[in-house]
N, C-alpha and C positions, 0 to 999 in steps of 0.2 A: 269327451271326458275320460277317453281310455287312460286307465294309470291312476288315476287322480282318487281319492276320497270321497266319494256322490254321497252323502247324506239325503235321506227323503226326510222331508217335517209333513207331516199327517197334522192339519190346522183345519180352523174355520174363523171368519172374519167374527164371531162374537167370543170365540176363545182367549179369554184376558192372558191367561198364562205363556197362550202361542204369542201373543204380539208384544209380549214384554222380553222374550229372548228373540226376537226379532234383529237389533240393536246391536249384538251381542256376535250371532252369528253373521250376521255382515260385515260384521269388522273380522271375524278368523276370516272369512272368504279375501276379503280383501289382502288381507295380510298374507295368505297361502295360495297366491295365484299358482294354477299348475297342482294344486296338491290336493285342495279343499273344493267342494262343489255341495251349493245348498238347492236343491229342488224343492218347491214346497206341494204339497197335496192335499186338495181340497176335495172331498167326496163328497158324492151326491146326498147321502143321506143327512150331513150337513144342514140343507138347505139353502146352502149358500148359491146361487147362478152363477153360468161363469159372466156375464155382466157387471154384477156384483162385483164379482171376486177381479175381473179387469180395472173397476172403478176404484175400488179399495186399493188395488197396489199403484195403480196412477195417481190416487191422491200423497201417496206416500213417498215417491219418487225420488223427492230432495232429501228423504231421508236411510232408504233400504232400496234396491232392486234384487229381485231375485228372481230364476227361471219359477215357471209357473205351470203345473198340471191343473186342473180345476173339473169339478164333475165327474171327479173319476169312480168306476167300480170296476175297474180291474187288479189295480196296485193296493186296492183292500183287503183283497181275498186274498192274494198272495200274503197280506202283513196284516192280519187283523188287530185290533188293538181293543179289547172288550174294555182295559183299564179308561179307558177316555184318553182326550187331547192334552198338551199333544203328544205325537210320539214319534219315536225316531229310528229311521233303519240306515245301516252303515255299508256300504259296498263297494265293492274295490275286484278291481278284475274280473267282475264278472259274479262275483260270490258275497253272500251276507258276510260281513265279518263280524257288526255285533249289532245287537237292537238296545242299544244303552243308557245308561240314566241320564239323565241331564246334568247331572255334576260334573259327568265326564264330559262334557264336550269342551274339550281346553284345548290351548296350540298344540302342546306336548303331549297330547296322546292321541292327537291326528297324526303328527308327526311319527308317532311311535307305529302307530297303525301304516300308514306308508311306507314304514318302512320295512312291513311285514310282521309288526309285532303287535297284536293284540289279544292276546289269551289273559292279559292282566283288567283288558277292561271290565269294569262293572255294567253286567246285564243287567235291564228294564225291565226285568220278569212279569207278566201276567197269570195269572190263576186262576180258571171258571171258575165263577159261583154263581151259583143261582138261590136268590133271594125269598124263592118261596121254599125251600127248604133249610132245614137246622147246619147250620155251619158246623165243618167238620166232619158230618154225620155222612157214613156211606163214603167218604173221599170228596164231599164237597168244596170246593175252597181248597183241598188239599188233606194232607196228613198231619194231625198237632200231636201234642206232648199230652199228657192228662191234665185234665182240669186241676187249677190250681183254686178255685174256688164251686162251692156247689150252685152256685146261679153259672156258670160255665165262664171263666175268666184265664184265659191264656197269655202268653206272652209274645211278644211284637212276631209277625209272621210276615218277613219279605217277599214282596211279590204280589203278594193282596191288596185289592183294591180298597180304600179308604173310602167307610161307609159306614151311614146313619142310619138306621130305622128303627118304625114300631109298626109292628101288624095291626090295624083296625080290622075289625068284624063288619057286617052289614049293618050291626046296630051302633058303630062306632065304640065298641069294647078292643079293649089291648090286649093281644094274647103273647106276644113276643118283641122284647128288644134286642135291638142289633149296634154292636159299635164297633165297629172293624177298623184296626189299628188307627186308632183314637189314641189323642195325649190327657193327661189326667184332666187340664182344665177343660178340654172337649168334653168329655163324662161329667165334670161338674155341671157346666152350663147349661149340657142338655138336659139336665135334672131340671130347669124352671121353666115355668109355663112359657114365657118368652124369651125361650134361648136367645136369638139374636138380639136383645134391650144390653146386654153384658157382652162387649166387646172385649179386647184388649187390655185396653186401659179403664176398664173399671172391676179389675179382681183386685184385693188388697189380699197381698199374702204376709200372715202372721205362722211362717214354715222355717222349719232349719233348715231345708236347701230349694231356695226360691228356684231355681234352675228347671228344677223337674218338674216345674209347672209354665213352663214355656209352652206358647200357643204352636210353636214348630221349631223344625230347625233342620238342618242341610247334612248335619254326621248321623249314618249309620249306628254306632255304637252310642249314642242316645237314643236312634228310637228305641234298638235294644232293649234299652234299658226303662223308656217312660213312654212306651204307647202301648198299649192294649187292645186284645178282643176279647168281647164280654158278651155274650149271651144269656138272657135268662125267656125262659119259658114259664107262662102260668096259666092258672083258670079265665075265663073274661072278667074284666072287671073297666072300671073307669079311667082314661088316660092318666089323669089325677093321682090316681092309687097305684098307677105302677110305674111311675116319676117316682114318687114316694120309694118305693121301693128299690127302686133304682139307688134312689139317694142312701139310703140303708147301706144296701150293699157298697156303696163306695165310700162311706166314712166308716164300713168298719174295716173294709181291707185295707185302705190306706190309711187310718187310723189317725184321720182328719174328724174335722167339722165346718161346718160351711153354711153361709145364712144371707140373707138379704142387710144391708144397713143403709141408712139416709142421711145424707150430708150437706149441706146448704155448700153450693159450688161454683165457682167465675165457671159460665158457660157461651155457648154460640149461642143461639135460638132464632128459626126461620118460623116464620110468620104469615100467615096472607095477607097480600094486600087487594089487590085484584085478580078473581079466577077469572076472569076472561082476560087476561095478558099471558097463561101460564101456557104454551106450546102443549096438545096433548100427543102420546106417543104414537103412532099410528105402525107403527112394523111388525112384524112374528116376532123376532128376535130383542133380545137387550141388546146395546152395542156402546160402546167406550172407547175414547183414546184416551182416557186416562191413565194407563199404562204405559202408553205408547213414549214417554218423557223426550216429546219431540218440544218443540218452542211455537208451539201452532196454539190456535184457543181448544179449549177439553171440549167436549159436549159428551153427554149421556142420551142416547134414544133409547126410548120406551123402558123407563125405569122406574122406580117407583122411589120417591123423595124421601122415602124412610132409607133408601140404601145410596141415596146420594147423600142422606147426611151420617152414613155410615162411612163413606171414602174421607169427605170431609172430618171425621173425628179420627178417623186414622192418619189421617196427614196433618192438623194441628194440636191434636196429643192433648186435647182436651173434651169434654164431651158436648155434641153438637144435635141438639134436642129441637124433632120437627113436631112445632103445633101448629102448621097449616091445616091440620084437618083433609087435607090433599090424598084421596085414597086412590083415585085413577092414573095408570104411566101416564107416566108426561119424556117432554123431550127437552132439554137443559143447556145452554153455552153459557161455557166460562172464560174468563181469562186466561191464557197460555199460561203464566204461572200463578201458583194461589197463594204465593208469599206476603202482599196487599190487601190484607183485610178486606180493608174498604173497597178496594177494585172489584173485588168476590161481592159484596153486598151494593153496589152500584148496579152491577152486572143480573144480580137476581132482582134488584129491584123493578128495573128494567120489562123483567118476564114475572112479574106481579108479585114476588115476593121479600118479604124482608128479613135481615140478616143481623142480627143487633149479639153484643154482647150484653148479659144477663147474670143475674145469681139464683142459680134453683135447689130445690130439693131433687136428688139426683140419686138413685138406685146404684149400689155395688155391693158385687159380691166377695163376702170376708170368709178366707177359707185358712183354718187352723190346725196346725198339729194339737193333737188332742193336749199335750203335753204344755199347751203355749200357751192354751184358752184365756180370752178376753173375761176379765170379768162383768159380767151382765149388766153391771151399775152405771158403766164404762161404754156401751157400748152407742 
């Protein structure tokens, strides 16, 4: 590989993010014989085997091959990466040339890099933080600006790992929330009791620039501008009461409003039909190729049906409501593509469940400039 561009990919076979630039980076290799070199690296703490990690890239063969390290703990300590997976180190004669974002990994700035030019690339900055302490504080996390707000609300900090919390006590009291470069609708949803019921596709925005409430996005100069850290510290009190307060603080600094509504809706709706047809999950790990946009059938191990009908609502952009009652992992195949309704609902029916279209009462969240507000009568 002397000369050539060695990229390391720091991966684990249940990291959806790794095995969706998979695809992506086999094609530069391919395209950059001589220039480009993808190694990928599986560390131990992973828990991935290299067994495992042989099986996983043998099944995938018709579609990626890549050199393979697996169980590694030496090439961790040299490139730590505290942000999570995956991540990426760049070397070229011998020396780091960058540890960069993943935006950057394109032809032309391998190319540029081979050619000895890479001072332009965008570094993958990491940041210690340690989560039992106040962000910020002492040089945690780093150095910020002053608070912009008295519950502690700063503005986008590159480099920082993107993160949820709330401190429970031993009695289950809240004493601190955390939202580390958060976009505004991440802060809203984390306001209700069951963030995860509000996906995507069910905020209704009544805003003058719908944009800034995008769930993500790939430019720099919009996190900039619409993702946030927000710290507030208080007395213990009840999860309940400092959501509550959460939600305070963010309709009056953003100078919204924001509420549950119910709306009779054309939905999916999965069913039981038979629990003893329903595969249960038996492994440590969640695991998916539904990332993987190979032409093979999907399956999900050890997941839990509430977040396979979470994939499903994200891929047919309506919402997909589980009343199986099904609370234990389970393991799931589908058909290679889910553009077939019906092949998707043969298919679960199959493994004891049913898949019907339906009309329900359906929860979303309506979030308003204060400016815009729905009248109550209306609502």
């Amino acid at each position: 590989f002397k000369g050539q561009v060695i990229m390391l990919d720091f991966w684990s076979t249940w990291c959806s993010s790794c095995l969706a630039a998979f695809p992506h980076e086999y094609e530069l290799e391919q395209r950059l014989p001589g220039i480009f070199k993808v190694i990928l690296v599986d560390c131990k703490p992973t828990g991935d085997t290299p067994e495992k990690v042989a099986k996983f890239l043998r099944e995938r063969k018709g579609s990626y091959q890549f050199t393979s390290i697996s169980n590694d703990t030496i090439l961790r300590k040299f490139f730590p990466h505290p942000g999570g997976l995956p991540h990426f180190v760049w070397i070229k004669d011998n020396k780091v040339v960058a540890i960069p974002d993943p935006l950057v990994i394109t032809e032309a700035n391998i190319k540029a890099v081979f050619n000895g030019n890479a001072g332009f690339i965008r570094q993958n900055k990491y940041i210690p933080y340690d989560y039992s302490k106040e962000v910020f504080t002492n040089g945690n996390g780093g150095e910020a600006s002053k608070p912009i707000y008295h519950s502690l609300l700063y503005g986008y900090k590159p480099g920082l790992e993107k993160y949820t919390l709330i401190i429970l006590n031993d009695s289950n009291q809240a004493s601190r929330i955390d939202l580390i470069n958060r976009t505004r609708a991440q802060m809203i949803c984390y306001t209700l009791p069951d963030a995860d019921v509000i996906g995507d596709g069910r905020l209704i925005l009544n805003v003058l620039r719908p944009a800034d409430y995008s769930s993500d996005s790939t430019s720099e100069a919009w996190d900039e501008k619409n993702r946030f850290v927000y710290e507030s510290t208080f007395s213990p009190r009840s999860r309940e009461s400092a959501l509550l307060g959460l939600k305070t603080d963010i309709e009056r600094f953003f100078n919204i409003h924001f509420y549950l509504v119910s709306r009779d809706t054309d939905c999916l709706v999965i069913s039981l039909v038979d629990a003893g047809k329903i595969p249960k999950g038996i492994r440590a790990h969640q695991e998916s190729n539904f990332f993987d946009h190979r032409n093979e059938p999907i399956f999900f191990r050890n997941a839990s049906l509430k977040s396979v009908a979470g994939e499903l609502e994200n891929y047919y952009k309506i919402p997909v409501v589980d009343e199986s009652g099904v609370k234990y992992k389970i393991s799931l195949n589908l058909p290679a593509t889910l553009t077939d309704v019906n092949a998707v609902a043969d298919s679960l029916h199959k493994q004891g469940l049913k898949l019907s279209h339906e009309k329900r009462k359906i929860q979303y969240l309506l979030v308003e400039d204060n400016s815009r507000q729905t009248n109550p009568n209306q609502r």
